[in-house]
DRENRONU-652192 format. One record per residue (C-alpha): residue in three letters; y negated, z negated, x negated. Coordinates in pm, 1 decimal. Example, Ala and Ser with C-alpha at 12.3 -4.5 7.8 and 13.67 -1.06 7.14 Angstrom:
2
<site><res>Ala</res><v>450.0</v><w>-780.0</w><u>-1230.0</u></site>
<site><res>Ser</res><v>106.0</v><w>-714.0</w><u>-1367.0</u></site>
This chain:
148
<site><res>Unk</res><v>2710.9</v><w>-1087.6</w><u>2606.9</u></site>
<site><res>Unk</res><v>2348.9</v><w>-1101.6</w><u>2593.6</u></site>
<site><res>Unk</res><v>2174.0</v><w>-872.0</w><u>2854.5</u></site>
<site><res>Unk</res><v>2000.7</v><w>-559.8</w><u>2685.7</u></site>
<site><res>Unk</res><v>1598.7</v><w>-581.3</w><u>2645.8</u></site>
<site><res>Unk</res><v>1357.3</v><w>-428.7</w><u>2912.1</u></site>
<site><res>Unk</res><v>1219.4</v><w>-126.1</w><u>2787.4</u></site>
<site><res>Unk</res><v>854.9</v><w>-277.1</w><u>2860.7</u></site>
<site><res>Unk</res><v>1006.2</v><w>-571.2</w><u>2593.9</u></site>
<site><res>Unk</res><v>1069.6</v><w>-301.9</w><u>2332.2</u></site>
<site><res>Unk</res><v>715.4</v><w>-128.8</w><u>2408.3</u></site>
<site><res>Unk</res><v>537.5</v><w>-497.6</w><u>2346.8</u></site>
<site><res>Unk</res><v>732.8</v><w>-514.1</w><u>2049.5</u></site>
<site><res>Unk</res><v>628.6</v><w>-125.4</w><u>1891.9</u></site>
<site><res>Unk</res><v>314.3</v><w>-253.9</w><u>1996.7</u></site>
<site><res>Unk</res><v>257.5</v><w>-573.0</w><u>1873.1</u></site>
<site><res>Unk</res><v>404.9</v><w>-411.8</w><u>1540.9</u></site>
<site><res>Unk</res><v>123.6</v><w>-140.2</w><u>1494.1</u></site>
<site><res>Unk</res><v>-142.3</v><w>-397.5</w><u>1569.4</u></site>
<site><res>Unk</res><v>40.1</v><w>-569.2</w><u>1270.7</u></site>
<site><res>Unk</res><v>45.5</v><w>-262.7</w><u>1020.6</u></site>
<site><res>Unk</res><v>-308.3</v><w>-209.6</w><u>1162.4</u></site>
<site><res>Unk</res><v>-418.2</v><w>-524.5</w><u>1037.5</u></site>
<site><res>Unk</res><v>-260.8</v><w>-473.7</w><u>713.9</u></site>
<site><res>Unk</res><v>-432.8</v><w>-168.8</w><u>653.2</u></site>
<site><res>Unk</res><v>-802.1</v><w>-338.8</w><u>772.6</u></site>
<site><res>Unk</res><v>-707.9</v><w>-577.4</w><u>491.8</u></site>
<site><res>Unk</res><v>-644.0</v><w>-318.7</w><u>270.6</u></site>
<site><res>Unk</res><v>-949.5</v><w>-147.7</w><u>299.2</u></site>
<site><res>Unk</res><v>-1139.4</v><w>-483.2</w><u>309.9</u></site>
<site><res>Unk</res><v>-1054.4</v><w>-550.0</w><u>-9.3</u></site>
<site><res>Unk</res><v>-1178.1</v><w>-191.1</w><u>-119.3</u></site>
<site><res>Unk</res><v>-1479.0</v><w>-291.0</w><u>-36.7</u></site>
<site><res>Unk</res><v>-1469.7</v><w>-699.2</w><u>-253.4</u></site>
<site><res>Unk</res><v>-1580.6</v><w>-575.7</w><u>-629.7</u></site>
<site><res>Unk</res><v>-1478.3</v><w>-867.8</w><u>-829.3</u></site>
<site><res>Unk</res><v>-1188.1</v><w>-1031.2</w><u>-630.3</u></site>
<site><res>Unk</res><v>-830.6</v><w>-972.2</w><u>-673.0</u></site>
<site><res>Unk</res><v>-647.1</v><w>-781.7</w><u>-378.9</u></site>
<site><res>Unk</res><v>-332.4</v><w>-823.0</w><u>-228.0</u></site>
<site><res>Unk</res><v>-179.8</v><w>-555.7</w><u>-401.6</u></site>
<site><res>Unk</res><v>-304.8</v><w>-685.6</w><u>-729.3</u></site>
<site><res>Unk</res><v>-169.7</v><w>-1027.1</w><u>-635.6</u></site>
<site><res>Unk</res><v>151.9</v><w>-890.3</w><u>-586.1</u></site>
<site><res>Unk</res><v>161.4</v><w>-797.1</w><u>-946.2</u></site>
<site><res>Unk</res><v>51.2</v><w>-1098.1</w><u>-1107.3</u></site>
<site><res>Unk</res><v>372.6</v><w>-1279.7</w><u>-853.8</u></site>
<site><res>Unk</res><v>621.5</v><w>-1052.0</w><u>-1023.4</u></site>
<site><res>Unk</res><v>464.9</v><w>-1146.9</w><u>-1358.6</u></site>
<site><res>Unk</res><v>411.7</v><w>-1497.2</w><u>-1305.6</u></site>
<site><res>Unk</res><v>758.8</v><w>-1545.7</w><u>-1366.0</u></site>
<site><res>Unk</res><v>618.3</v><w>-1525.3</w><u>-1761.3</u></site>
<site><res>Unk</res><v>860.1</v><w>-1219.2</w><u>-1855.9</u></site>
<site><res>Unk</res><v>798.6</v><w>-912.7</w><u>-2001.6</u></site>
<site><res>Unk</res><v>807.6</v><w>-665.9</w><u>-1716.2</u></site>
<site><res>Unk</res><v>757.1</v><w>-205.5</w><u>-1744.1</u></site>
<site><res>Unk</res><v>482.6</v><w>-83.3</w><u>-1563.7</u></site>
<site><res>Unk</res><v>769.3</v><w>119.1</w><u>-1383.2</u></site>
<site><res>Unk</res><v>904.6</v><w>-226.0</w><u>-1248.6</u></site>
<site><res>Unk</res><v>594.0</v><w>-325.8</w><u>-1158.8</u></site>
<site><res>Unk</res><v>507.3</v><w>5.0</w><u>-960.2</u></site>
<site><res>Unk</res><v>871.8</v><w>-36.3</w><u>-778.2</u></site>
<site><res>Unk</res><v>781.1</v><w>-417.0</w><u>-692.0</u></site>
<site><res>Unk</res><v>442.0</v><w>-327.3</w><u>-551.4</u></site>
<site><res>Unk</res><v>606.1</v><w>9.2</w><u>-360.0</u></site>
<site><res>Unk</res><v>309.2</v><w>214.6</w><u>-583.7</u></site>
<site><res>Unk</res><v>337.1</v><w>531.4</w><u>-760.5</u></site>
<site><res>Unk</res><v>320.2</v><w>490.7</w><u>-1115.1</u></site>
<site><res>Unk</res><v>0.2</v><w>647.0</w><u>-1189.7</u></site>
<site><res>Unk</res><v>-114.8</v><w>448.0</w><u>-905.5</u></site>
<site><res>Unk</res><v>6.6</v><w>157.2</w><u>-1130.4</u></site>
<site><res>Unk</res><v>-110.7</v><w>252.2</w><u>-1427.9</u></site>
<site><res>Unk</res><v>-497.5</v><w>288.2</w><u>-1247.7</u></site>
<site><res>Unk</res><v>-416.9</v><w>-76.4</w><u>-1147.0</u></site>
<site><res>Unk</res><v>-295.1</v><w>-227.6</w><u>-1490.0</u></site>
<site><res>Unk</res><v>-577.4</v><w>-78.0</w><u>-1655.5</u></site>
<site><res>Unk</res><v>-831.6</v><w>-258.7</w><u>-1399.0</u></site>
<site><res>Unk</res><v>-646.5</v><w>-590.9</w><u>-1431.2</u></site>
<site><res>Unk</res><v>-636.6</v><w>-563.5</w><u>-1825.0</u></site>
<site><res>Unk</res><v>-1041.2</v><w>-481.0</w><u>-1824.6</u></site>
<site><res>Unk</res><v>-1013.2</v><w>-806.8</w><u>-1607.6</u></site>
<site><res>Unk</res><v>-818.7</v><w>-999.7</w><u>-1890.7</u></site>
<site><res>Unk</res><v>-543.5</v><w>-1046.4</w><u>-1605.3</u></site>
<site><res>Unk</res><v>-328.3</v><w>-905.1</w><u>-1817.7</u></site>
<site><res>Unk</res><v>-190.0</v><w>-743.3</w><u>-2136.9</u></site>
<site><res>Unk</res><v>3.9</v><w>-427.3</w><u>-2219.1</u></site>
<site><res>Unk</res><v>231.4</v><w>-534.2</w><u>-2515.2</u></site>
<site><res>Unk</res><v>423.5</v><w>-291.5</w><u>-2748.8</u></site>
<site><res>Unk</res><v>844.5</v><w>-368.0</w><u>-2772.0</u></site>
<site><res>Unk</res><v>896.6</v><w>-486.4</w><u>-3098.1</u></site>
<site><res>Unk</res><v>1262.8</v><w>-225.4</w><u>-3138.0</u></site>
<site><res>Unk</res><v>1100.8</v><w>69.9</w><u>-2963.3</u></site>
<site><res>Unk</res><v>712.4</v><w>125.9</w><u>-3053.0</u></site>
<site><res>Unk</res><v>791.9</v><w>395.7</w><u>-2739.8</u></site>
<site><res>Unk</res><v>797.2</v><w>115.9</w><u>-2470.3</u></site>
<site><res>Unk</res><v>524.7</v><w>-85.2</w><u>-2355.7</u></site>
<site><res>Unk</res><v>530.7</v><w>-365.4</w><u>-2143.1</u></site>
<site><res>Unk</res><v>311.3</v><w>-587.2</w><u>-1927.0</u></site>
<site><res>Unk</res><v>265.1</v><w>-992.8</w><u>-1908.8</u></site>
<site><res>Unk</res><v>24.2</v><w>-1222.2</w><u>-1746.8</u></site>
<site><res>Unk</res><v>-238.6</v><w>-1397.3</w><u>-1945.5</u></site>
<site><res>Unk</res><v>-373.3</v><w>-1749.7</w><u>-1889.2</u></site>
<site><res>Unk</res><v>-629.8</v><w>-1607.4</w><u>-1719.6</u></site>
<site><res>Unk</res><v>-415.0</v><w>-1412.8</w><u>-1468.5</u></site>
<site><res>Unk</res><v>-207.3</v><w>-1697.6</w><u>-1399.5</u></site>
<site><res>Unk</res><v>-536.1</v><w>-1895.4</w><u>-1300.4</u></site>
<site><res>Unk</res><v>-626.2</v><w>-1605.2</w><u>-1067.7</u></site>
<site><res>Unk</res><v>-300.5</v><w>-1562.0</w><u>-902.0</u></site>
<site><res>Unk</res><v>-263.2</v><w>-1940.3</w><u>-854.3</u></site>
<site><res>Unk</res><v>-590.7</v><w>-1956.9</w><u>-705.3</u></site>
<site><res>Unk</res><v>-493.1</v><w>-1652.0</w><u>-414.8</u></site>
<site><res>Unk</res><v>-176.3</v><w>-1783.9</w><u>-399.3</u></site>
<site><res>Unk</res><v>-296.7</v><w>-2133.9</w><u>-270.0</u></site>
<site><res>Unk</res><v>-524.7</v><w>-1924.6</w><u>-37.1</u></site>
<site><res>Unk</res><v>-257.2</v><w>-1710.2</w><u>122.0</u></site>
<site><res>Unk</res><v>-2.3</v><w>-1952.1</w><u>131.5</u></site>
<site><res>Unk</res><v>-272.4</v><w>-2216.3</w><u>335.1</u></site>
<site><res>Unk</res><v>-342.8</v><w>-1922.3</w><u>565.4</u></site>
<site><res>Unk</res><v>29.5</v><w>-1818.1</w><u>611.5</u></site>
<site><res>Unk</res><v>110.5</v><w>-2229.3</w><u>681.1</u></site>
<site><res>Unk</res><v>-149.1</v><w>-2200.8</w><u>926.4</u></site>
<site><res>Unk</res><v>-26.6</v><w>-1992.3</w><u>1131.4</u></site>
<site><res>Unk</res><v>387.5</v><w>-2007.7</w><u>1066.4</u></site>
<site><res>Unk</res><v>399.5</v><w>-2357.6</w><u>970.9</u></site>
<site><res>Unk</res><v>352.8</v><w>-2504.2</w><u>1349.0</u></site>
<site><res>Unk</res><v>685.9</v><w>-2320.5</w><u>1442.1</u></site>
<site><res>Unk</res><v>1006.3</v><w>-2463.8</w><u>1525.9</u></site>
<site><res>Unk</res><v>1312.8</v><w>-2426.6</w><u>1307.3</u></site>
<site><res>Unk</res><v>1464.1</v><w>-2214.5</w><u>1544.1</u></site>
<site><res>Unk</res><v>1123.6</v><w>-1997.9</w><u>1624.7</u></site>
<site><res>Unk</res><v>1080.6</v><w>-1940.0</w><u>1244.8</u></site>
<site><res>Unk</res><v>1420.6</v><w>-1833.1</w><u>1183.8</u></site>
<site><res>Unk</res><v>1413.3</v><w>-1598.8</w><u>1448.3</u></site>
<site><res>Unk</res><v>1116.6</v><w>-1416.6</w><u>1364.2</u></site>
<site><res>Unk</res><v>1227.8</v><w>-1402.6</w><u>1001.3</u></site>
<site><res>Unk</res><v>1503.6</v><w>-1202.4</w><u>1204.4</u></site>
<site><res>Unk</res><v>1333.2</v><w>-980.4</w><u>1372.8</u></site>
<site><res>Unk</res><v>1145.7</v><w>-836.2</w><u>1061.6</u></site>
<site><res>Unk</res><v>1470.9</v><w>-805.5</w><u>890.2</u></site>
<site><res>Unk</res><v>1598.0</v><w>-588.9</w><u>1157.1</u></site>
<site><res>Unk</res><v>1279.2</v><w>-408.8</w><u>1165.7</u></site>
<site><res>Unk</res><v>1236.6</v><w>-315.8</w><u>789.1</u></site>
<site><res>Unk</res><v>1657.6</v><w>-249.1</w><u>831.1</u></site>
<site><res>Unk</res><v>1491.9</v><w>21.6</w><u>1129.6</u></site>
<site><res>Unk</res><v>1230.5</v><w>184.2</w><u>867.8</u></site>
<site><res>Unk</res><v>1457.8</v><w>243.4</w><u>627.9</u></site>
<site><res>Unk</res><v>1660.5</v><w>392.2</w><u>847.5</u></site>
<site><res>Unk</res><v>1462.4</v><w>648.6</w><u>980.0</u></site>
């Protein structure tokens, strides 16, 4: 049996954590502030739809963790943008669902070249074993949030 973590070890953890919510939400509000450029939450739309299937704006809002009115806000920016289009179902005029156009697949392709270089960066250096464990550890951590 393993001996149980220090409670200074748990601290650095909780606190290397915030610093890495913290820096999610500086990103966040970084990219408030980019007119123009697609954001991470908006590229996180396009990847669900990049998959070139019809998808609900209610899917779309679960994938991205968004209200739907939040969603809706969003859809209606990137089909301004021509990221995307809003297409009727053929059997129920009712529904309405969303796809990526040529020129949202360009955009995500582009940010997702750029994020994935930036991710490589900084993950691809680590071991097999290093990698695997922190893949781990944010498992058990998102398994902790949800539990709360």
């Amino acid at each position: 049996m393993m001996p149980a973590m220090a409670a200074t070890d748990v601290q650095e953890i909780r606190t290397a954590l915030r610093e890495m919510l913290a820096a999610q939400r500086r990103l966040r509000g970084r990219e408030a502030q980019r007119q123009g450029q697609l954001s991470y939450s908006q590229h996180g739309v396009l990847r669900v739809l990049a998959d070139g299937e019809l998808h609900s704006a209610g899917e779309l809002a679960a994938a991205a963790d968004l209200t739907p009115a939040s969603m809706t806000k969003m859809l209606d920016g990137l089909e301004r943008a021509g990221l995307v289009q809003r297409v009727r179902d053929e059997v129920d005029r009712r529904r309405v669902a969303v796809r990526i156009t040529a020129a949202g697949r360009e955009v995500h392709d582009a940010k997702d070249a750029a994020i994935g270089a930036a991710w490589e960066e900084i993950v691809g250096p680590l071991e097999p074993e290093e990698a695997a464990a922190m893949a781990a550890a944010l498992r058990r951590i998102a398994a902790l949030y949800d539990a709360l």
